[in-house]
C-alpha positions as CSV (number, residue, x, y, z in Angstrom):
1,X,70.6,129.1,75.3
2,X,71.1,127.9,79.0
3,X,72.3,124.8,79.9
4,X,69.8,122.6,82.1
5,X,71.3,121.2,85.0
6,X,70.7,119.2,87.5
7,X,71.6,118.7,90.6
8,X,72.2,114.8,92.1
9,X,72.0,116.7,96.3
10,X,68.1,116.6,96.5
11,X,66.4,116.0,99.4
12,X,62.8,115.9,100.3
13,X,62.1,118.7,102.9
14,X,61.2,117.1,106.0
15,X,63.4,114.6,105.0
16,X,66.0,112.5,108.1
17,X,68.0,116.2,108.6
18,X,67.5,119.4,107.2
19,X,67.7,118.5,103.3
20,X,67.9,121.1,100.3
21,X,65.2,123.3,101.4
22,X,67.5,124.3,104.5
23,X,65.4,125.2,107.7
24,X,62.2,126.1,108.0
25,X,61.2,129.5,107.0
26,X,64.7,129.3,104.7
27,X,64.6,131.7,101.5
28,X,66.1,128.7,99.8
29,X,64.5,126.9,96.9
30,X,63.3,123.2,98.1
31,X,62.4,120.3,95.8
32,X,59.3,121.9,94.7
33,X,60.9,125.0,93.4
34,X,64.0,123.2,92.1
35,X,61.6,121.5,90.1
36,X,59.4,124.3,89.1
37,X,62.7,126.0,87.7
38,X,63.7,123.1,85.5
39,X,60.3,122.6,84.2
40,X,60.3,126.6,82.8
41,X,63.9,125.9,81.4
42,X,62.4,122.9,78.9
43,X,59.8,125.8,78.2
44,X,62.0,128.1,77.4
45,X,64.2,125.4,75.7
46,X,60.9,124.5,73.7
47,X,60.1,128.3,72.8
48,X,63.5,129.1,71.1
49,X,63.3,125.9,69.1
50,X,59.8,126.9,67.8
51,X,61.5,130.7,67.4
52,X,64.3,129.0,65.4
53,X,62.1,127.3,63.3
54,X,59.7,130.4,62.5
55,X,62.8,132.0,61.5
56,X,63.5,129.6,59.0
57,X,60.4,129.0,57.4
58,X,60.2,132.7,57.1
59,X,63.8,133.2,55.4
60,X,65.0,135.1,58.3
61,X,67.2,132.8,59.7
62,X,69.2,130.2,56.6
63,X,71.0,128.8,59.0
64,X,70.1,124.9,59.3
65,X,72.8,124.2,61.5
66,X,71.6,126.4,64.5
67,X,67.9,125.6,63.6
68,X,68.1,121.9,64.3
69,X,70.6,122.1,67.3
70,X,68.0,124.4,68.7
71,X,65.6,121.2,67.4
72,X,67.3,118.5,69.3
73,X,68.2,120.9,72.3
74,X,64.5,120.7,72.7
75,X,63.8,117.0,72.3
76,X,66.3,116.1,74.6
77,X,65.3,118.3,77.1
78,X,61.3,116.9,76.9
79,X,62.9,113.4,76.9
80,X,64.8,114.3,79.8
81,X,61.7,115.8,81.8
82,X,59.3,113.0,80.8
83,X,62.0,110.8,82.3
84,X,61.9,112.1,85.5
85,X,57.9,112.2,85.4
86,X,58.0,108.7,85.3
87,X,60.6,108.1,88.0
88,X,58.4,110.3,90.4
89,X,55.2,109.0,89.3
90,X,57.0,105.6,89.8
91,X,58.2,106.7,93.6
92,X,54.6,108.1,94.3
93,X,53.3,104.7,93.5
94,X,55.4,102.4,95.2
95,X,55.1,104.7,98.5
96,X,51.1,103.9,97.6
97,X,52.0,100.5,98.5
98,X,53.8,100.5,101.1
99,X,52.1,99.2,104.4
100,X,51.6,101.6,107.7
């Protein structure tokens, strides 16, 4: 399994200089696609666990210890993701409020 990562440089494009996105027209992965990418990786986090765990119900797989680090891989990263939902939805809001 990959580890998730995450990285503590990003900028909004458009954002006081050029940000993570680089210049316009850049090949390189803004916001958006940085958080695209992370978003598959809990997938594909999610669909290993749910492998692991067919494997074991199915006597493939008798190992218990693999199966519920593969378990709690999974749950942390949802718990991780949901987190950062809430911190955007949070931002979005507040910038709601702000006055023009």
């Amino acid at each position: 399994m990959d580890d998730i990562r995450i990285n503590p440089s990003l900028q909004l494009p458009g954002a006081a200089g050029v940000g993570a996105a680089g210049p316009a027209g850049s090949a390189a992965p803004g916001f958006v696609g940085t958080l695209k990418d992370a978003i598959a990786k809990v997938n594909e986090v999610q669909v290993e666990a749910t492998q692991a765990v067919e494997k074991m119900a199915t006597g493939e797989n008798q190992n218990v210890h693999q199966t519920m680090i593969a378990l709690q891989k999974a749950d942390i990263s949802f718990q991780l993701m949901m987190q950062l939902r809430n911190k955007i939805v949070t931002a979005y809001e507040e910038i709601q409020r702000m006055q023009v």
